[in-house]
C-alpha positions in Angstrom: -3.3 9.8 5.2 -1.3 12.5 6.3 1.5 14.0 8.7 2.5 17.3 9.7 6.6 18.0 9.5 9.0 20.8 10.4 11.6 21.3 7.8 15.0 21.3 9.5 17.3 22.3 6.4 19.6 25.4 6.9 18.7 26.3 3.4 14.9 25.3 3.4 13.6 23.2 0.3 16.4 25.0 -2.1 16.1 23.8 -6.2 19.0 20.8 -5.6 17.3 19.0 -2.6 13.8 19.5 -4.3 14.8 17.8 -7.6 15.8 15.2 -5.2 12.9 15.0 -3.4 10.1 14.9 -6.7 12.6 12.3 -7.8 12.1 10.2 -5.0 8.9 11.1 -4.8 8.2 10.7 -8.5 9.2 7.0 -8.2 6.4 5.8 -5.7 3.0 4.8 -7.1 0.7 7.1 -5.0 -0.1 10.6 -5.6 2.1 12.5 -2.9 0.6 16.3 -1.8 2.8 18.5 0.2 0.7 21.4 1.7 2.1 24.5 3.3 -0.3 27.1 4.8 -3.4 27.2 2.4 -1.6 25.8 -0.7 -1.5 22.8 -2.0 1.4 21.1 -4.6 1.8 18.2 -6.4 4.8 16.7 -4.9 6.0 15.2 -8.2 6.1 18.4 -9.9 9.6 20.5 -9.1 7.6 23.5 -10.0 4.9 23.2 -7.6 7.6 22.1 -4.9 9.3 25.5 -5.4 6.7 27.5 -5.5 5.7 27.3 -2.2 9.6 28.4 -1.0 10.0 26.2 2.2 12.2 27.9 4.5 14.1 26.4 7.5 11.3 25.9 10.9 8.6 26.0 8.0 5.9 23.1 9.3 4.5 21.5 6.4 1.9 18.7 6.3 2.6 15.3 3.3 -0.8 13.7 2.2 -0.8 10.9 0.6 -3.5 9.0 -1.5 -2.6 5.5 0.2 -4.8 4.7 3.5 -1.4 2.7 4.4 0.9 4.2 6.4 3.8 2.3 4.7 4.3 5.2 2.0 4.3 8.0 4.1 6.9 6.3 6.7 8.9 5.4 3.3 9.0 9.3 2.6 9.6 10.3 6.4 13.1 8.2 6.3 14.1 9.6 2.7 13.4 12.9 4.4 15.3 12.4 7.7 17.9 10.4 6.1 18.6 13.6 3.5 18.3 16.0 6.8 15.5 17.7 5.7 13.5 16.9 8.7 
């Protein structure tokens, strides 16, 4: 299952909101992919995460491995409640 969203942060997916993030990520029991134009990271690795250097108005699409929607509306309030989205 998947969703497409635009990432609202003045200073895109920077290194403090991205350890955040694969933390809160990190703690879920699915596998979590964020994927940003043709590239695809592990969203429990910080590394991976960074790589792909989000910037503010970057659209980016979360997959995850559950067919239940419960998970990815889980991570859509983490995000919007930490004003990345």
């Amino acid at each position: 299952m998947e969703k497409s969203f635009q990432l609202i942060s003045e200073t895109g997916l920077h290194s403090r909101p991205a350890t955040n993030f694969v933390r809160y990520i990190s703690s879920l029991p699915i596998d979590v992919f964020l994927i940003y134009k043709d590239f695809v990271a592990d969203a429990k690795s910080i590394m991976a995460i960074m790589s792909l250097g989000l910037s503010k108005d970057d659209t980016f699409i979360l997959r995850v491995s559950d067919d239940d929607s419960q998970y990815l509306k889980e991570i859509e309030s983490y995000m919007k409640e930490h004003q990345l989205i």
